[in-house]
C-alpha positions as semicolon CSV with decimal commas, in nm:
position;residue;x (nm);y (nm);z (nm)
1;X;2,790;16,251;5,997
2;X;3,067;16,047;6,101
3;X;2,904;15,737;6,006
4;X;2,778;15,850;5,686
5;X;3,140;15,981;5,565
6;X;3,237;15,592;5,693
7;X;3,016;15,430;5,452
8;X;3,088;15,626;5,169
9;X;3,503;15,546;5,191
10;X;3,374;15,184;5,187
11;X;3,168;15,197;4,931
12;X;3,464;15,437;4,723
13;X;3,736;15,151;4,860
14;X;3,490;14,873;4,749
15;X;3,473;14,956;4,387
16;X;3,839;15,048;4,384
17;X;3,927;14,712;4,539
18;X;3,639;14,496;4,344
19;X;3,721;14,655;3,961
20;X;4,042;14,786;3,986
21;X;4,151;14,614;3,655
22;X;3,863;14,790;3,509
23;X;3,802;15,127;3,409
24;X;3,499;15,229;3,546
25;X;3,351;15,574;3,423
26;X;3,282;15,881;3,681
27;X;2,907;15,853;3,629
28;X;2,871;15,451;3,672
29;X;3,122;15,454;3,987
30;X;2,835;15,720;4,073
31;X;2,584;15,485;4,080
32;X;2,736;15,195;4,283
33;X;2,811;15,477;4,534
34;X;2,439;15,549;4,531
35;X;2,341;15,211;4,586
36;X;2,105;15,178;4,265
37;X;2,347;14,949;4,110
38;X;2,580;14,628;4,316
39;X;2,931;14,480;4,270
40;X;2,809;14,155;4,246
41;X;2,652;14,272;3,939
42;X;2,221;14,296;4,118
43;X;2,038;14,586;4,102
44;X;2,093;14,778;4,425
45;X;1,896;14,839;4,728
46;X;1,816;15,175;4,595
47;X;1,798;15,080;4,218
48;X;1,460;15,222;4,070
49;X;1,310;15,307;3,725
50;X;1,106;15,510;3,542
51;X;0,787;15,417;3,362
52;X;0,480;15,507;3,162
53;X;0,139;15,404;3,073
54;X;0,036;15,518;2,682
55;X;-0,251;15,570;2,518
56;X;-0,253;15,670;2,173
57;X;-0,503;15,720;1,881
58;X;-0,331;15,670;1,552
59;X;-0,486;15,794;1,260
60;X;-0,296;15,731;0,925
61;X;-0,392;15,887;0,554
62;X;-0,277;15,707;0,268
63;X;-0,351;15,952;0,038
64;X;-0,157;16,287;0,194
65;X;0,098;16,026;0,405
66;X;0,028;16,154;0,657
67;X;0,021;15,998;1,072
68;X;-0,133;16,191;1,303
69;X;-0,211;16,111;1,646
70;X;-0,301;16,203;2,010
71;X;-0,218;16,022;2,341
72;X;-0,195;16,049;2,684
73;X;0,129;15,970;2,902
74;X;0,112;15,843;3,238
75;X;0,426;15,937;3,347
76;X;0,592;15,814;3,693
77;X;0,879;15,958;3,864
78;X;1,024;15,648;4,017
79;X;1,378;15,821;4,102
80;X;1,433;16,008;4,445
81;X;1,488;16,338;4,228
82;X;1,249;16,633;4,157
83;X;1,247;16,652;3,827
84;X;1,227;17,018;3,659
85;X;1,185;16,916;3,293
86;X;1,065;16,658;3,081
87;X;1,270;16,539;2,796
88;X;1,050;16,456;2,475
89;X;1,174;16,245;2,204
90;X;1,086;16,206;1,846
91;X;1,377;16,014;1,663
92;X;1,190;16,077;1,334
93;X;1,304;16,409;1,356
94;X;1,595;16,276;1,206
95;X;1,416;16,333;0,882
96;X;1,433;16,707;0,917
97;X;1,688;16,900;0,691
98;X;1,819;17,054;1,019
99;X;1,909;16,793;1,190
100;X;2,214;16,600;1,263
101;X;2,293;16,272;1,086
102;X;2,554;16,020;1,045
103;X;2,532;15,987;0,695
104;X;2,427;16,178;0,425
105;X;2,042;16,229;0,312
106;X;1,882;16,227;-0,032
107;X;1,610;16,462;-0,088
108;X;1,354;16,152;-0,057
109;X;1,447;16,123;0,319
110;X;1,381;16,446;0,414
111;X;1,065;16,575;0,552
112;X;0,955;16,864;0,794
113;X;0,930;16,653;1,051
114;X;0,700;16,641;1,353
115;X;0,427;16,934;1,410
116;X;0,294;16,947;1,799
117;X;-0,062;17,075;1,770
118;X;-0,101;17,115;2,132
119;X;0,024;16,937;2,486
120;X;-0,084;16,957;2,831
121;X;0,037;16,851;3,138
122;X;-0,171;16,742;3,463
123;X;-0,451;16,967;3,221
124;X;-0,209;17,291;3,248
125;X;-0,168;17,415;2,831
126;X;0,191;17,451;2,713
127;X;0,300;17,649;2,409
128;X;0,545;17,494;2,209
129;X;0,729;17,594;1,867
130;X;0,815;17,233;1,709
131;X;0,974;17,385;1,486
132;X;1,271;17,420;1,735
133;X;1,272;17,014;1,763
134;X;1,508;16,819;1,681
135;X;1,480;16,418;1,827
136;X;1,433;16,510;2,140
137;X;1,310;16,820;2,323
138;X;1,380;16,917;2,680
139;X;1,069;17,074;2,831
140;X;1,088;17,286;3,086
141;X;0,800;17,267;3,344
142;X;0,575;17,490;3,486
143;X;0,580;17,281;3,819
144;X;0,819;17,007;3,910
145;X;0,764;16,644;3,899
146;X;0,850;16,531;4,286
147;X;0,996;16,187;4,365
148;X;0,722;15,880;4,399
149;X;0,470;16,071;4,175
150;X;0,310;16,100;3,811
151;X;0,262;16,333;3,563
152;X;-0,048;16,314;3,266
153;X;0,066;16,436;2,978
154;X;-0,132;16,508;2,644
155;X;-0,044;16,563;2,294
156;X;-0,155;16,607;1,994
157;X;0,053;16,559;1,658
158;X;0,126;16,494;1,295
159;X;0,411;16,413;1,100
160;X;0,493;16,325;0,693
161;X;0,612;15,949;0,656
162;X;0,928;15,982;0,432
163;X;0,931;15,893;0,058
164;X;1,257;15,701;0,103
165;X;1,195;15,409;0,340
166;X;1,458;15,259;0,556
167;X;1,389;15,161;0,938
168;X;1,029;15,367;0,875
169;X;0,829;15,563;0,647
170;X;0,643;15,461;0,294
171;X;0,744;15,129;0,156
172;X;0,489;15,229;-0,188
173;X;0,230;15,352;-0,256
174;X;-0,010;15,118;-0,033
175;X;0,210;14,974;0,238
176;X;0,403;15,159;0,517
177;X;0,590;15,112;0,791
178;X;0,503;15,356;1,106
179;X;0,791;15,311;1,343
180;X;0,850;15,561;1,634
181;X;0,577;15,741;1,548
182;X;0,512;15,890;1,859
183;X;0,635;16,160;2,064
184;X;0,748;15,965;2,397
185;X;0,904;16,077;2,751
186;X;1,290;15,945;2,727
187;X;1,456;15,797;2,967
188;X;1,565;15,961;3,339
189;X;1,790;15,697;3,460
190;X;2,006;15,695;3,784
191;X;2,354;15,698;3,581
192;X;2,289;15,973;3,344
193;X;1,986;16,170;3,449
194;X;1,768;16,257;3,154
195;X;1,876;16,090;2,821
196;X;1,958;16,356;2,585
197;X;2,191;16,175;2,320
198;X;2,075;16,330;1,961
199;X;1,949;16,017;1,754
200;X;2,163;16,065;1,383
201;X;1,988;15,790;1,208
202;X;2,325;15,523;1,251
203;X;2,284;15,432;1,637
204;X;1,975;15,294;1,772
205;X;1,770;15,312;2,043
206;X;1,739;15,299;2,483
207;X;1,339;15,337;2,614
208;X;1,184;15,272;2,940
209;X;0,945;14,945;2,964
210;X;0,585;15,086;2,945
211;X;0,221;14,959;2,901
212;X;0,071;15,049;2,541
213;X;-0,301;15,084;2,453
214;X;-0,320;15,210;2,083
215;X;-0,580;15,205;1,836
216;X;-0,521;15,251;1,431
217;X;-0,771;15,434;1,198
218;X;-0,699;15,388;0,866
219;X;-0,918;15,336;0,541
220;X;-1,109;15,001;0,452
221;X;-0,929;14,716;0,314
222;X;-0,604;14,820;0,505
223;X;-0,472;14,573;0,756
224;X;-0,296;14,688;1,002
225;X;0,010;14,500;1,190
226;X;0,167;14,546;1,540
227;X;0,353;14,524;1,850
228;X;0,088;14,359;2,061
229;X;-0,221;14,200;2,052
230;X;-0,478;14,271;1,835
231;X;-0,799;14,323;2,057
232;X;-1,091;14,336;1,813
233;X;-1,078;14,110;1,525
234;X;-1,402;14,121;1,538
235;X;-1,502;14,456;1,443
236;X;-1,250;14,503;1,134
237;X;-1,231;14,131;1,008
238;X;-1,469;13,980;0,713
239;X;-1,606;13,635;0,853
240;X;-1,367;13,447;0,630
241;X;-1,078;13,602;0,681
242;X;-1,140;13,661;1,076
243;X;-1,189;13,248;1,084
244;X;-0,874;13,204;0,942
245;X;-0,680;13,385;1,158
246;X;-0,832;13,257;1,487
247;X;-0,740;12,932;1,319
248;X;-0,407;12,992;1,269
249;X;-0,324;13,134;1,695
250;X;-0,372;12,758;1,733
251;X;-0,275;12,624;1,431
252;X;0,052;12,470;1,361
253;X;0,014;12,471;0,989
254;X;0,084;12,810;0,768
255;X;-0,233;12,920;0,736
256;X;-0,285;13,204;0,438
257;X;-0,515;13,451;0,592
258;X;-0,535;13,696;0,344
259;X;-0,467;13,566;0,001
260;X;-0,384;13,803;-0,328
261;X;-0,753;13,665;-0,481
262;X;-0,949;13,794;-0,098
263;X;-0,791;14,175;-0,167
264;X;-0,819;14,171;-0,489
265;X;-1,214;14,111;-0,403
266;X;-1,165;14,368;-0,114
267;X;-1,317;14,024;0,102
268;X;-1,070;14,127;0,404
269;X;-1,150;14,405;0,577
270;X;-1,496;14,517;0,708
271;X;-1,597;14,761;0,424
272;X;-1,646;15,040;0,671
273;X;-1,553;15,416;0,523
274;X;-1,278;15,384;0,828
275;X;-1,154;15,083;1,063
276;X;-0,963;15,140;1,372
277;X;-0,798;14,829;1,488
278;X;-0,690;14,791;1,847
279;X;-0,368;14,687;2,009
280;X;-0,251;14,644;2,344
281;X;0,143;14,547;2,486
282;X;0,225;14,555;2,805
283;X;0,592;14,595;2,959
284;X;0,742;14,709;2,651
285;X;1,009;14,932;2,531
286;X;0,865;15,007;2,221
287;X;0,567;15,038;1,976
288;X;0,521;15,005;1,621
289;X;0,291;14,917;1,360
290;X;0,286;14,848;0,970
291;X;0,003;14,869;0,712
292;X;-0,101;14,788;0,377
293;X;-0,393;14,704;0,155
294;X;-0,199;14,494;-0,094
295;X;-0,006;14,222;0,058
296;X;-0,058;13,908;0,131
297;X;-0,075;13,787;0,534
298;X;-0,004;13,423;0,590
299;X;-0,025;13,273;0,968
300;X;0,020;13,027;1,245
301;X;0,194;12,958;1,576
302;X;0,397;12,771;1,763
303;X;0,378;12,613;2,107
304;X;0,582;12,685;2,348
305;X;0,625;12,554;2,747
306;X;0,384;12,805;2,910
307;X;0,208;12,954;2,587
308;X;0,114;12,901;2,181
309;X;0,294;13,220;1,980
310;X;0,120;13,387;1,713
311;X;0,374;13,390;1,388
312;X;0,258;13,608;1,114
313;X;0,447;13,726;0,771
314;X;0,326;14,036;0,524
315;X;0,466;14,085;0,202
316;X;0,385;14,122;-0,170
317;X;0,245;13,809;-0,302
318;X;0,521;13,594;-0,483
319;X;0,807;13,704;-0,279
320;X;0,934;13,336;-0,260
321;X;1,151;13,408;0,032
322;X;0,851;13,573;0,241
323;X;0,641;13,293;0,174
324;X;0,884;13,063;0,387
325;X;0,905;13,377;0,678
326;X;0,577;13,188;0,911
327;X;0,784;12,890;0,877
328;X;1,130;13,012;0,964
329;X;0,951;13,222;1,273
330;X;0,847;12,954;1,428
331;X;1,166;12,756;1,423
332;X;1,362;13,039;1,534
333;X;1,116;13,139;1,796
334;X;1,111;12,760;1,928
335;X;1,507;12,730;1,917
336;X;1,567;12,984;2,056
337;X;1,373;12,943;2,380
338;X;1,540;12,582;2,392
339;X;1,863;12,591;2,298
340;X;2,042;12,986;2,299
341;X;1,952;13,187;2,516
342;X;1,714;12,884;2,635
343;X;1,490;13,137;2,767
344;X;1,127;13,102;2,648
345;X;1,003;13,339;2,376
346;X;0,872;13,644;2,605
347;X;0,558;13,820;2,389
348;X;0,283;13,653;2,257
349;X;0,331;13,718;1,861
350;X;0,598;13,836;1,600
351;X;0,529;13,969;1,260
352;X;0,747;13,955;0,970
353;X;0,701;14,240;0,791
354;X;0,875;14,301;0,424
355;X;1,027;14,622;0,380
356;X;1,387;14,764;0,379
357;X;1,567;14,792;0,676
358;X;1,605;14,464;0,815
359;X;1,556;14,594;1,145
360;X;1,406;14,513;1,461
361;X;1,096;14,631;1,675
362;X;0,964;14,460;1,957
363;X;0,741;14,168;1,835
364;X;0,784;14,290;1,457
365;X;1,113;14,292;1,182
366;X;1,090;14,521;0,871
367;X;1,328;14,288;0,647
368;X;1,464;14,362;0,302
369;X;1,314;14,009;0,056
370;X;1,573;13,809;-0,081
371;X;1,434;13,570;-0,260
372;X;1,733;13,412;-0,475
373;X;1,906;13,337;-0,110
374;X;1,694;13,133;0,105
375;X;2,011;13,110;0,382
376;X;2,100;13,467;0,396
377;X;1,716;13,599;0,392
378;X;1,685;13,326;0,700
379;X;1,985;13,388;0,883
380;X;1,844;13,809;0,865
381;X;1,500;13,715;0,995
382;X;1,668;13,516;1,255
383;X;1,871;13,766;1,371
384;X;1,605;13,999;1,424
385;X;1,366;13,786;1,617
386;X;1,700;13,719;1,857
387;X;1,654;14,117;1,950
388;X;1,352;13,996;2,097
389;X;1,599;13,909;2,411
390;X;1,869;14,221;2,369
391;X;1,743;14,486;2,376
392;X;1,382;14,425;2,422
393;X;1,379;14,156;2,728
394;X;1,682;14,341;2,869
395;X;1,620;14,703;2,840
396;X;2,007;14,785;2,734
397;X;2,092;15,132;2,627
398;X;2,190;15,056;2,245
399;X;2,231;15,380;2,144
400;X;2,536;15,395;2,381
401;X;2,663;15,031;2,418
402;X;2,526;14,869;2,106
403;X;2,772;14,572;2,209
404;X;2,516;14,491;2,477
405;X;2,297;14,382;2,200
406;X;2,403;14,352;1,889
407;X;2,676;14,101;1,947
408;X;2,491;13,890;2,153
409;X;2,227;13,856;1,829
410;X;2,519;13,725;1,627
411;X;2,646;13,512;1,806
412;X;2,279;13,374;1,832
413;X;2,268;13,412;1,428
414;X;2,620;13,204;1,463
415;X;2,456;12,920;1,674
416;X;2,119;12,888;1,530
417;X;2,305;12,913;1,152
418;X;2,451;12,570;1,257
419;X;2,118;12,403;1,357
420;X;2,015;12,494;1,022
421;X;2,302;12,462;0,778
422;X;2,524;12,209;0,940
423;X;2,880;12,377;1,067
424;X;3,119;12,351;0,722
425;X;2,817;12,614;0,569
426;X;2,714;12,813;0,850
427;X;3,090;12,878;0,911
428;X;3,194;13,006;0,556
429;X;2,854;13,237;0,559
430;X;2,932;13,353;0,887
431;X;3,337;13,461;0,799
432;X;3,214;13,567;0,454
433;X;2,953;13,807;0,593
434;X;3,096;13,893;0,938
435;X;3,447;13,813;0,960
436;X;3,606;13,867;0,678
437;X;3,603;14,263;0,668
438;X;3,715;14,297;1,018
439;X;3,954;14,088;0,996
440;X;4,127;14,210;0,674
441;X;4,130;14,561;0,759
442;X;4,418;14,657;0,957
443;X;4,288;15,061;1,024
444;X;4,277;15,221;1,376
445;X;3,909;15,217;1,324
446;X;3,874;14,871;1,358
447;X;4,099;14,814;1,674
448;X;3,883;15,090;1,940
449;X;3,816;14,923;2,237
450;X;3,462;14,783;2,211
451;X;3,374;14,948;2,541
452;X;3,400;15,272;2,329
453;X;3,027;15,453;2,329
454;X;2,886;15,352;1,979
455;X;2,758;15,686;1,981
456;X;3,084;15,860;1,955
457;X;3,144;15,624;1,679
458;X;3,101;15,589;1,278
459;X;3,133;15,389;1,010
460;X;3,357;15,022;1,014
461;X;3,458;15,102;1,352
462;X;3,045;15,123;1,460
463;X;3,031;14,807;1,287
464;X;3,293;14,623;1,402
465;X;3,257;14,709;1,791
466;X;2,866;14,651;1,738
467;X;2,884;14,325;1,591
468;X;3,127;14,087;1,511
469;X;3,401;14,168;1,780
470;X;3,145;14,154;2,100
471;X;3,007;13,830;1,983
472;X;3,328;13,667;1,905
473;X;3,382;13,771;2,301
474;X;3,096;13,588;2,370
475;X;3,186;13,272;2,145
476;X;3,503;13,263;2,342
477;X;3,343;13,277;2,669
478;X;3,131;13,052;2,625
479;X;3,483;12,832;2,499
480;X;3,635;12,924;2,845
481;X;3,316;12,814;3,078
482;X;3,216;12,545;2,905
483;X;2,855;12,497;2,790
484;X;2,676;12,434;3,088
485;X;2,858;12,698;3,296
486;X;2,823;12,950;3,023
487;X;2,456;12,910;2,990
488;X;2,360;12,924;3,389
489;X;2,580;13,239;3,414
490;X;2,395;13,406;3,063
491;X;2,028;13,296;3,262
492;X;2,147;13,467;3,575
493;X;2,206;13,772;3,429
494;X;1,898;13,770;3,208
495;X;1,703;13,701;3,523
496;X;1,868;13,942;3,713
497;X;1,830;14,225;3,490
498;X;1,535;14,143;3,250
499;X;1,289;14,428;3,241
500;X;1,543;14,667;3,402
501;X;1,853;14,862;3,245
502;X;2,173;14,713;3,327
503;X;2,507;14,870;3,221
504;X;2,806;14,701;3,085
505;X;2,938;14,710;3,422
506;X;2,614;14,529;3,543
507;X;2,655;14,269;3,285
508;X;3,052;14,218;3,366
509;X;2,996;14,192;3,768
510;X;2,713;14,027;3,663
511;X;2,847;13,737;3,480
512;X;3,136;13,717;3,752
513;X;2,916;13,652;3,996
514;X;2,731;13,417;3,819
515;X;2,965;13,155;3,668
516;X;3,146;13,231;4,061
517;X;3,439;13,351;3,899
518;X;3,594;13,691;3,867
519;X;3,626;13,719;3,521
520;X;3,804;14,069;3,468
521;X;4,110;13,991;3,282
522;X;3,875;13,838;3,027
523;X;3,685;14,160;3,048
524;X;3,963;14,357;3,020
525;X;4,142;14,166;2,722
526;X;3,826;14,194;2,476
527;X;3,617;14,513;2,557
528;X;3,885;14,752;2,754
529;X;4,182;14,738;2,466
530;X;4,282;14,741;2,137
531;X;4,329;14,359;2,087
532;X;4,285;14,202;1,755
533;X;4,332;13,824;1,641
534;X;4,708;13,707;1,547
535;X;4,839;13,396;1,655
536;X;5,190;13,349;1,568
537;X;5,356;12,979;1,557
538;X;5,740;13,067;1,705
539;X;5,854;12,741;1,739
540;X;5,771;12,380;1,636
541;X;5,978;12,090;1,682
542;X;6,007;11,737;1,714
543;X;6,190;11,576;2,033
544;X;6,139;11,237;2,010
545;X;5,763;11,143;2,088
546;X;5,702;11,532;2,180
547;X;5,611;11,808;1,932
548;X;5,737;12,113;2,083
549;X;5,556;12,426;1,996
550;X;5,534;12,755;2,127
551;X;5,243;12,992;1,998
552;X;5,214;13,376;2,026
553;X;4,972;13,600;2,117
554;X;5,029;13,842;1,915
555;X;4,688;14,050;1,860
556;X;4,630;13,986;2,193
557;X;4,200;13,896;2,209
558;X;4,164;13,588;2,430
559;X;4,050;13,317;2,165
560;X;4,011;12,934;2,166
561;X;4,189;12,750;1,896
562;X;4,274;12,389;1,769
563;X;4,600;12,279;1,673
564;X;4,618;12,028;1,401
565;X;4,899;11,780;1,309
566;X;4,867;11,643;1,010
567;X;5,160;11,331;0,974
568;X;5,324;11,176;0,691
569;X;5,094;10,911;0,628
570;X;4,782;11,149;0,602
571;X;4,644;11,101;0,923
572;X;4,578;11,403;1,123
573;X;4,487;11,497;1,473
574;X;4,367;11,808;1,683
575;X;4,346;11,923;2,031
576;X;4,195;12,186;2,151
577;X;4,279;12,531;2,338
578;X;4,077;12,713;2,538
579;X;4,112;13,082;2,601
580;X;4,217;13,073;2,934
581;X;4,576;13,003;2,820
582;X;4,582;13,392;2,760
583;X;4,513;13,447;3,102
584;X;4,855;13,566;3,236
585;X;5,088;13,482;2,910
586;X;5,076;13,583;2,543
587;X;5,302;13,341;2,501
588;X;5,141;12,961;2,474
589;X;5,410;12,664;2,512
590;X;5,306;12,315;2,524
591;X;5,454;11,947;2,415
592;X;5,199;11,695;2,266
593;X;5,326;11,326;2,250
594;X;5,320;11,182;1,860
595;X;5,350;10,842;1,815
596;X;5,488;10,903;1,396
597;X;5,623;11,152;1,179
598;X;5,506;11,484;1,200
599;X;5,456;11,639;0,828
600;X;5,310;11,991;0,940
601;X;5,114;12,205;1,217
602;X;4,852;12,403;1,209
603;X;4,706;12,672;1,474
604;X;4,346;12,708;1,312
605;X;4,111;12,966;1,525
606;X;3,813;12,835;1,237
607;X;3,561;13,137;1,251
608;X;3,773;13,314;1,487
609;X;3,978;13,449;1,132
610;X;4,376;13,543;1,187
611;X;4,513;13,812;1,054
612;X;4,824;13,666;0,880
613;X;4,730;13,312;0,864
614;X;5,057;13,248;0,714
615;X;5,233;13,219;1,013
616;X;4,977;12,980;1,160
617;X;5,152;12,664;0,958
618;X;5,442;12,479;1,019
619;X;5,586;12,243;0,779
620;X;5,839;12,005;0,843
């Protein structure tokens, strides 16, 4: 007993002593007590996860809009806990007029949401009233689920796609978009036991990595698209069609597999009464599918180091910005895995899918066409297919830390944008788009610490934290490592939690550990306080060959800058600042020999947008 009281005070004095500059909630302190999670930012020696193995049989009707299904969970307890219920979620309850949302619904989004016809566990009948459901259910059961063992559960379901389309639901009256269209188990993790946050339409989504074997029955000359591979061609391809898109998986050319003229002729699908196309994912966090029986489906792929990538793009044919999608895929796909992260592509296709929401799903986006601007329709598909590594590589709970994710995809879109559209572009997009609504809104909203749960936040200040204020955090850490540090410490954390579910504490300790420095201040300035971006120029002067200048802080956030001297004769010259003059000071003071007369100086942050830019200038 002794001994065990021992280790706890060290483990208690350890996080004290390691994070003490950083507030660390009850429940995660929990968890590095327990051992399932490690100061120097590993998984523990008692980390674990839950996990399960679905099989589902989709059947959609185009006519009544209707998707009905039943599956069979494989559910495994991988926590030392006995657990007394199962938690069963079904975010499209959101559609319900009941339930909770954080915006308001027209009558076109509502529906009556999902109808259980009957579910069984390990073969035992339960009655349920789904009426009572709201996105998620907690299910008590009739015997508990011990530690180290599985559950089967079976179900049997329908629910109403919505009239109103946004991340799901009918995009007209021949295409639509069936995302979490399943009832699944939600996640029992070691920091928060089960998951029971409400889904409210705004915030997204944390799931456990699973194996998926699903099969689609819809009507003939519907094609189906989804997470996964498609496993029988064969059976629901005509022989033209079914050539041309085994051609294309090794193809580097855009290949169009389905043309307007082959469904107008109804020469794509096997003219069957009924097809049922077949899927299978493995180690995913998600499954979804789209279908139609009007648009178009171009094709190809694109090789990677260890594998080719299937890139595929649906749409209504003439959408002149979809017709470039197969292209821009495969670009983004390839940059991506060598240049940011610089981790290769993990899943073996992606689908562009046209629709509304311009939202991700793993190995699919639903994206809004916009086909009178090529660079903002790009820079959307780009960021979507840069989810592939947050959340879906990574596992990170979005609906609570949507930082985790979201900002890291934008400051991808930032970097990638630049490969494109050369910097002087990509930068006035990016502050037109991102920046410039942040930065010119001086409300409390926009000034929460980003560490905030986004689901305890709404509108600009969901936005804000989400986005553009985490990956400017990024931007200027990868200022204040360098490059090559910056990218060694992002692949050891991506190796180190990939496939898992690491916290934002995981990801802090993480990154101190890996660039071998302990990084908390930075930590603390952008994501623990109310920091926003205001430098302040309090002095400039000329002392002979010096130019004096002191710069402050004001705002507070940790951001690289250059300062430019422009001198009499035109000429002008810059140096640059790294964050880690905000280390200790928020006041900067430096001298920087000039050989001529100074005319004026600037403090320019360039994306990094001050609030009251004029300040920034001194003119002689």
């Amino acid at each position: 007993m002794r001994t065990i009281v021992t280790s706890i005070l060290f483990v208690f004095c350890s996080i004290q002593t390691f994070s003490q500059d950083l507030y660390t909630p009850r429940n995660i302190a929990k968890a590095y007590e327990q051992k399932t999670r490690s100061l120097d930012g590993k998984p523990g020696s008692n980390y674990w996860q839950n996990s399960g193995d679905y099989t589902i049989d989709f059947n959609v009707n185009p006519t009544t809009k209707v998707v009905s299904g039943n599956e069979t969970i494989i559910y495994s307890n991988n926590s030392p806990d006995t657990l007394k219920s199962a938690v069963i979620r079904f975010v499209n309850n959101v559609h319900k007029p009941t339930s909770p949302r954080a915006a308001k619904a027209s009558p076109d989004f509502l529906s009556e949401g999902l109808k259980i016809k009957s579910l069984s566990i390990n073969g035992e009948n339960y009655t349920v009233n789904s009426e009572d459901w709201e996105t998620f259910y907690d299910l008590k059961l009739n015997k508990a689920l011990l530690p180290n063992s599985k559950n089967t559960i079976k179900i049997e379901w329908e629910f109403p796609l919505s009239k109103q389309n946004g991340r799901e639901g009918q995009i007209d009256e021949t295409t639509f978009f069936c995302a979490y269209a399943y009832p699944r188990i939600s996640v029992y993790d070691d920091y928060n036991g089960w998951d029971k946050l409400p889904h409210n339409g705004r915030a997204e989504f944390y799931n456990d990595f699973s194996n998926y074997n699903i099969s689609v029955t819809v009507p003939k000359n519907y094609v189906v698209y989804a997470t996964g591979v498609l496993q029988n061609p064969e059976e629901v391809l005509q022989p033209g069609v079914l050539k041309k898109f085994k051609y294309s998986l090794i193809s580097n050319q855009v290949i169009h597999v389905a043309t307007k003229d082959d469904i107008e002729k109804q020469k794509v699908t096997k003219q069957n009464d009924f097809n049922t196309w077949k899927f299978k994912a493995e180690n995913i966090t998600d499954f979804t599918f789209g279908l139609s029986s009007t648009y178009v489906w171009d094709a190809s792929s694109v090789k990677l180091k260890s594998k080719r990538v299937s890139t595929q793009a649906t749409y209504n044919a003439g959408t002149k910005d979809f017709e470039k999608y197969v292209e821009w895929e495969r670009y983004s796909i390839k940059w991506f895995s060598e240049n940011w992260p610089g981790i290769e592509y993990p899943f073996p296709t992606m689908t562009g899918f046209q629709g509304f929401a311009d939202m991700e799903y793993p190995m699919m986006v639903n994206d809004t066409a916009i086909p009178d601007d090529f660079a903002d329709s790009r820079q959307t598909v780009d960021h979507e297919i840069a989810h592939t590594y947050f959340p879906f590589m990574m596992g990170t709970n979005e609906a609570r830390y949507a930082f985790m994710d979201e900002g890291w995809v934008t400051a991808f879109e930032y970097l990638i944008g630049e490969a494109e559209n050369g910097k002087a572009f990509n930068d006035k997009m990016f502050t037109d788009f991102r920046v410039k609504k942040y930065i010119n809104d001086p409300s409390t909203e926009q000034d929460q610490p980003i560490i905030s749960m986004s689901s305890q936040l709404t509108g600009i200040g969901y936005g804000s934290n989400a986005y553009i204020k985490p990956a400017f955090a990024y931007l200027s850490l990868k200022d204040l490592l360098g490059e090559k540090l910056f990218k060694e410490t992002l692949h050891y954390y991506m190796n180190t939690w990939k496939g898992k579910h690491p916290t934002p504490w995981d990801f802090f300790y993480s990154f101190n550990t890996g660039s071998g420095q302990n990084l908390n201040w930075f930590w603390n300035n952008w994501f623990f306080s109310n920091n926003y971006i205001d430098l302040k120029i309090n002095l400039a002067e000329v002392s002979g060959k010096n130019l004096n200048l002191a710069i402050e802080n004001v705002g507070g956030f940790a951001i690289p800058f250059e300062v430019e001297i422009t001198y009499q004769d035109g000429k002008i010259s810059k140096k640059h600042i790294t964050p880690e003059i905000w280390k200790n000071n928020k006041l900067y003071q430096t001298a920087i020999e000039v050989n001529q007369n100074v005319k004026s100086v600037k403090v320019d942050g360039g994306i990094f947008m001050d609030y009251t830019p004029n300040d920034n200038v001194y003119t002689f």
